[in-house]
C-alpha positions in Angstrom: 53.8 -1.7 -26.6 51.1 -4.6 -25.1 49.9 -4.2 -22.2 49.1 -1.8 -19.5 52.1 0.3 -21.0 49.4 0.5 -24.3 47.3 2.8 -22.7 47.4 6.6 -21.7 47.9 7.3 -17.9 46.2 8.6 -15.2 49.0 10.2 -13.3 48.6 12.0 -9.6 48.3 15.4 -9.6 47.1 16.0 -13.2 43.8 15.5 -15.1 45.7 12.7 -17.4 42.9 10.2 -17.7 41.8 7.8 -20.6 38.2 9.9 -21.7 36.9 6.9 -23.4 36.2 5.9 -19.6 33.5 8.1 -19.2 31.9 6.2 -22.3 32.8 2.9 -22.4 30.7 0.0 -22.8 33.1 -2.3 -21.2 35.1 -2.5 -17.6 38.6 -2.0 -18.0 41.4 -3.0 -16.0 43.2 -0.2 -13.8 46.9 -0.4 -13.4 49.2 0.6 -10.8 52.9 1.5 -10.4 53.3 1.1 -6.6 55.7 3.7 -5.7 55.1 5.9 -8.7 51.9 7.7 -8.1 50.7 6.8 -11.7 47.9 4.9 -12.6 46.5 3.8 -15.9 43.5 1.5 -18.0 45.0 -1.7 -19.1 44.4 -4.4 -21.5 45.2 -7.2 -19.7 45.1 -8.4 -16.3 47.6 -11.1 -15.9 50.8 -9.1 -17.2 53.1 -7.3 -15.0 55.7 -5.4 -16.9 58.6 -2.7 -16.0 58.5 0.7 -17.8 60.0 3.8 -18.4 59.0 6.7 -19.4 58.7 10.5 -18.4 55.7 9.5 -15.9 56.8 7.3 -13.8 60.6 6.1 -12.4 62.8 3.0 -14.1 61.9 0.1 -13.4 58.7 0.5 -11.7 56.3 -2.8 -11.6 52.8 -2.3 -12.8 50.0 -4.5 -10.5 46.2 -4.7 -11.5 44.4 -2.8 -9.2 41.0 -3.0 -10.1 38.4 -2.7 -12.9 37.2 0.9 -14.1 33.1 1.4 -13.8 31.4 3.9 -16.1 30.9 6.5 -13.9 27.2 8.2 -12.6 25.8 10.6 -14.3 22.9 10.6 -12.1 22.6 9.3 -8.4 24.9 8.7 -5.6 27.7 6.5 -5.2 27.1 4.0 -1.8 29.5 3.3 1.4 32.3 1.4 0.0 32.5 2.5 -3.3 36.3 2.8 -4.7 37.4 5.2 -6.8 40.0 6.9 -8.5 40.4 11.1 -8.0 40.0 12.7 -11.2 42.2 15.2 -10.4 44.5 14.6 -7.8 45.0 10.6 -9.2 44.4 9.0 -5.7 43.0 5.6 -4.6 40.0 6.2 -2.3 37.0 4.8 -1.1 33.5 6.3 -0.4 32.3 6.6 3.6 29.2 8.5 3.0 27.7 11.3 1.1 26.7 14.8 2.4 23.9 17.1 0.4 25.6 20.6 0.4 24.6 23.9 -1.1 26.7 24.9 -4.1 26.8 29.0 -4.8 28.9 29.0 -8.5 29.5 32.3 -9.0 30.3 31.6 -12.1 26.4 30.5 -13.3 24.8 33.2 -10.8 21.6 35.0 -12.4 22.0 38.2 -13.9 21.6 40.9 -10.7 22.2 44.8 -10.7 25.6 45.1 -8.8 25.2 46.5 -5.0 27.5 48.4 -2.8 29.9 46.4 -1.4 29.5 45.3 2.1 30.9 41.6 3.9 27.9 39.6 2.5 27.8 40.6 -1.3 31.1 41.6 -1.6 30.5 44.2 -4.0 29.3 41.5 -6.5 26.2 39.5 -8.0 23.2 37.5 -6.4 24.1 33.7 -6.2 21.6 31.4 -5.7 22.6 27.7 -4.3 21.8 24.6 -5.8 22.4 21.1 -4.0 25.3 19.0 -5.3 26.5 16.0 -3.6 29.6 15.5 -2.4 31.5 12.6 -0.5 33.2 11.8 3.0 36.1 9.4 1.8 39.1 7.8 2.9 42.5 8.0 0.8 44.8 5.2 0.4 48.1 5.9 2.4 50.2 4.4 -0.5 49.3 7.7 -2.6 49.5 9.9 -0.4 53.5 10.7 -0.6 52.8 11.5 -4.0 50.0 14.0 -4.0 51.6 15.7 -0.5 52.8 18.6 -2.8 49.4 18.6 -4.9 46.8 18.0 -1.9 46.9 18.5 1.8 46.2 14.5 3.3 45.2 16.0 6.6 42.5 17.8 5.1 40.1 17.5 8.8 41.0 19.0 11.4 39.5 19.0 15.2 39.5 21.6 18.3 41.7 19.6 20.9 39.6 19.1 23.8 42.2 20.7 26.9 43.0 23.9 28.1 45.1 25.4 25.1 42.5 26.5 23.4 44.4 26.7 20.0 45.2 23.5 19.3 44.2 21.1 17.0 44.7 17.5 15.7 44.1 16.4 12.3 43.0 12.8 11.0 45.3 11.8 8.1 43.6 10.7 4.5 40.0 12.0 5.3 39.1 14.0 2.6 35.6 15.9 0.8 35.3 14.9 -2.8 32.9 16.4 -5.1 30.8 13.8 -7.2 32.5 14.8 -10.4 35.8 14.0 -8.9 35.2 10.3 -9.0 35.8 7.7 -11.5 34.6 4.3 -10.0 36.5 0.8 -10.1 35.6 -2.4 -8.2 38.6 -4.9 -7.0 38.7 -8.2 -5.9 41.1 -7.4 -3.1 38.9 -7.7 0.9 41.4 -4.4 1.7 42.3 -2.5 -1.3 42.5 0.5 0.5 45.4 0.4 3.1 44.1 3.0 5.9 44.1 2.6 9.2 40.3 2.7 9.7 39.3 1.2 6.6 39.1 -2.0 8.2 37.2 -0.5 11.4 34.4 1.5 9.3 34.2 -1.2 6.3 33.6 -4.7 6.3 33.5 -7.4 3.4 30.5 -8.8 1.9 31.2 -10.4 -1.5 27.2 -10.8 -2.3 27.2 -6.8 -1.9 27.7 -4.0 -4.6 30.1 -2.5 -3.8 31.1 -5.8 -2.1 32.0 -3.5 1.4 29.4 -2.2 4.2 29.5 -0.1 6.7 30.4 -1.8 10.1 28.2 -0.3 13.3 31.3 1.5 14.2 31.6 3.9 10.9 27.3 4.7 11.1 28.9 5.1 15.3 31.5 7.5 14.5 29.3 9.7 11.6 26.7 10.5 14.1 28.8 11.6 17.3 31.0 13.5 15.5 28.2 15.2 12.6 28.4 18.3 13.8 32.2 19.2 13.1 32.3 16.9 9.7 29.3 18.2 8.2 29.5 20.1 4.7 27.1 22.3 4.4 27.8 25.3 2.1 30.4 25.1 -1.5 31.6 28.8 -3.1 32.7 28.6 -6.2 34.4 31.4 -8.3 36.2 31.6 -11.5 38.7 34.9 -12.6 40.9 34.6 -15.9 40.4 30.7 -15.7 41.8 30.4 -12.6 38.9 28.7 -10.4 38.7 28.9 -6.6 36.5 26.5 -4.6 35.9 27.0 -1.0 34.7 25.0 1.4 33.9 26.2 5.2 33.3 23.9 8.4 32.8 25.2 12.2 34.9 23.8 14.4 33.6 24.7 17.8 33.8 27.2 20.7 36.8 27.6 23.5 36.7 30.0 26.8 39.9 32.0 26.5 41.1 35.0 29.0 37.0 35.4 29.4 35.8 35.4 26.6 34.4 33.2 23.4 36.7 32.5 20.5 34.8 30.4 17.5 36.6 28.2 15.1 36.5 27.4 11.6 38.2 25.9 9.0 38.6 26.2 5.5 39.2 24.1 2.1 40.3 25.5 -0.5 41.3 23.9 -4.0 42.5 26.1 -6.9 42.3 25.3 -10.7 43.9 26.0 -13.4 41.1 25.6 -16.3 43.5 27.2 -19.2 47.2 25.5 -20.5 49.0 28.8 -19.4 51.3 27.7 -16.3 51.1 30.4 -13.6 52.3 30.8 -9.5 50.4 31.9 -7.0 52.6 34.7 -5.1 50.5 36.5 -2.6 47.2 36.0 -0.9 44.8 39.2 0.6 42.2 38.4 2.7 39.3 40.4 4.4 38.1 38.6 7.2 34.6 40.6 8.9 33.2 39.8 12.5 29.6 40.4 14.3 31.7 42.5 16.7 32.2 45.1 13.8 35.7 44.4 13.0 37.0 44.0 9.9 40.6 42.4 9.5 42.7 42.3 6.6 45.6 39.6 5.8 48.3 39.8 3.6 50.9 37.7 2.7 53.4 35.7 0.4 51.6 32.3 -1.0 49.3 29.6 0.9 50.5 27.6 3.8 53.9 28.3 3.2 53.8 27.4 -0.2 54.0 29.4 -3.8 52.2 26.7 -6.3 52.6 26.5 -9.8 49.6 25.4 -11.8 49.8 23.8 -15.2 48.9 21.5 -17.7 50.5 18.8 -16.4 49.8 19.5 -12.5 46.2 22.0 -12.3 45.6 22.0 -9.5 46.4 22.3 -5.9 44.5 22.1 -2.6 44.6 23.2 1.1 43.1 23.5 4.4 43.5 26.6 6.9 41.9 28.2 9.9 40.0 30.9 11.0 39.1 32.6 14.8 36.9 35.1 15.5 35.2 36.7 19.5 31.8 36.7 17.6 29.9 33.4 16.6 29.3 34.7 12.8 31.3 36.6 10.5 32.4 36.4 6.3 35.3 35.9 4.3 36.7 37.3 1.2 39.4 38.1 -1.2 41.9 37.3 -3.9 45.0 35.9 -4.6 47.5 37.5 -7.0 49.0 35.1 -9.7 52.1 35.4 -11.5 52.4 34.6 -15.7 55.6 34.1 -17.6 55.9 36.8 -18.4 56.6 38.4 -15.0 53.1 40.2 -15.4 50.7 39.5 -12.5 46.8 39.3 -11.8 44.2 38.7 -9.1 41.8 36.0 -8.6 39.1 36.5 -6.7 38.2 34.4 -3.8 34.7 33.8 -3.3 33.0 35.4 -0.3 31.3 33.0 2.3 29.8 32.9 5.5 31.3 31.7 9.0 28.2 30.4 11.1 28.6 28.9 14.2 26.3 25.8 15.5 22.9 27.0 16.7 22.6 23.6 19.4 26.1 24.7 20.3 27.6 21.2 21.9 31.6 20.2 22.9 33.4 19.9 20.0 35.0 15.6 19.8 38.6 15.6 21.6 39.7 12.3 19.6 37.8 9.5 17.8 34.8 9.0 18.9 33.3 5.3 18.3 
């Protein structure tokens, strides 16, 4: 086959990328099958052409998008920057960075093992190490097709009335990790259809990347800094499964006299071997200031029992977190299913929940 069919896809929800991208010499044109949720290099620009085959539907129409970048080894991407999720195989584009502290477990200095307690959690010294990662906005034309791989209302806010557990979410804002990114420019002045894309970003064809941030997006960033910012990343790896988790603090609410602090939670699982396996039943321990400590059992995440493969690794979700103290940890595992009927657990990296020191009221809406 010519064409864009010629080349190997990049298909959402799996890692199915060319890898001669991350070492070619040359830009090269990125497909799209609008409605398909696949994406892929092509060889030409001007050819549109219908295929069918086990990654995307009959008849599907492949567009241009874009042109693929060589990605960074070293640096940041700017504001405006598209890009193409490595793993979950969305369109995006880059709002800002944030400098966070990575803890990998998995790369932790050698340290004699200590009793267990809500801090250590029975387990090695792990020292941070700052990684960059990315406030971004995902194109709302992928995000039917990675709903089952990736939550799209990833940020989530305190609602500013008197129920003091509610929350509202902002669609397609998402955290992605500077690995995650694989670069493209387009000639489109909107190639990311969001509702604020047009708000925060504005057009500048003598700019690289040709979009800037409008006074409303550097607006927005620092009136609402406080409940956006990443700050901390936990990473852990058992049997090749790997767990990343991300914590953010939400904000303080008064309820029946007394202080109840907020947090949410990201977290993305991998599955780093070819072995397909289900997640069946999360366990977590959940430690207060007070002195309480709460355990949590039940079937799957969110209401959902993933299965992680070859073809779809990974999967990703947000959550929440209360507590009547304003600190407190986190830890635990999640028990996976093989085959084979046999099970194992996964261990979730312990983190901290710290609240605000220059406490302030958490954003009820948008804030411009």
């Amino acid at each position: 086959m010519a064409g864009c069919a010629a080349r190997r896809a990049l298909a959402v929800g799996s890692r199915w990328w060319s890898r001669s991208l991350t070492g070619a010499r040359g830009p090269r044109p990125l497909c799209a099958a609008w409605g398909a949720g696949a994406f892929l290099p092509a060889a030409t620009t001007t050819t549109r052409r219908h295929l069918s085959s086990r990654n995307r539907a009959e008849g599907k129409v492949l567009e241009t998008v874009g042109v693929f970048e060589v990605p960074k080894q070293n640096g940041k991407y700017e504001t405006g920057q598209l890009f193409l999720h490595s793993v979950f195989g969305y369109r995006g584009v880059v709002l800002f960075p944030w400098q966070a502290r990575l803890y990998d477990r998995d790369v932790a200095s050698a340290a004699p093992e200590k009793a267990e307690n809500p801090a250590s959690h029975g387990s090695k010294e792990v020292k941070g190490k700052t990684h960059t990662y990315y406030q971004v906005l995902i194109d709302a034309r992928d995000c039917p097709h990675i709903s089952q791989r990736s939550q799209t209302e990833a940020v989530t806010f305190l609602a500013n009335h008197d129920d003091s557990r509610a929350l509202y979410a902002i669609p397609g804002l998402d955290y992605v990790s500077h690995e995650d990114i694989l670069p493209y420019t387009s000639t489109d002045q909107v190639p990311i259809q969001h509702e604020l894309f047009e708000r925060f970003l504005l057009y500048d064809q003598t700019k690289a990347p040709p979009f800037v941030a409008r006074e409303t997006l550097r607006a927005w960033q620092e009136k609402n800094h406080p409940w956006l910012e990443l700050s901390d990343v936990h990473r852990e790896t058992t049997e090749n499964i790997r767990v990343t988790v991300i914590p953010f603090y939400m904000g303080m609410r008064e309820a029946q006299n007394s202080h109840v602090y907020w947090w949410r939670y990201c977290i993305r699982l991998e599955n780093l071997d070819s072995d397909v396996v289900q997640l069946r039943e999360r366990h977590w321990r959940i430690f207060s200031l007070s002195g309480t400590l709460e355990t949590v059992r039940g079937r799957g995440v969110v209401g959902r029992e993933p299965v992680l493969s070859k073809e779809q690794p990974a999967f990703q979700y947000s959550s929440h977190v209360s507590l009547q103290a304003s600190s407190g940890h986190m830890w635990g595992t999640f028990r996976f299913e093989r085959p084979d009927g046999s099970h194992f657990d996964v261990r979730i990296p312990p983190f901290s929940l710290e609240s605000n020191k220059d406490e302030k009221t958490p954003p009820s809406g948008l804030h411009w």
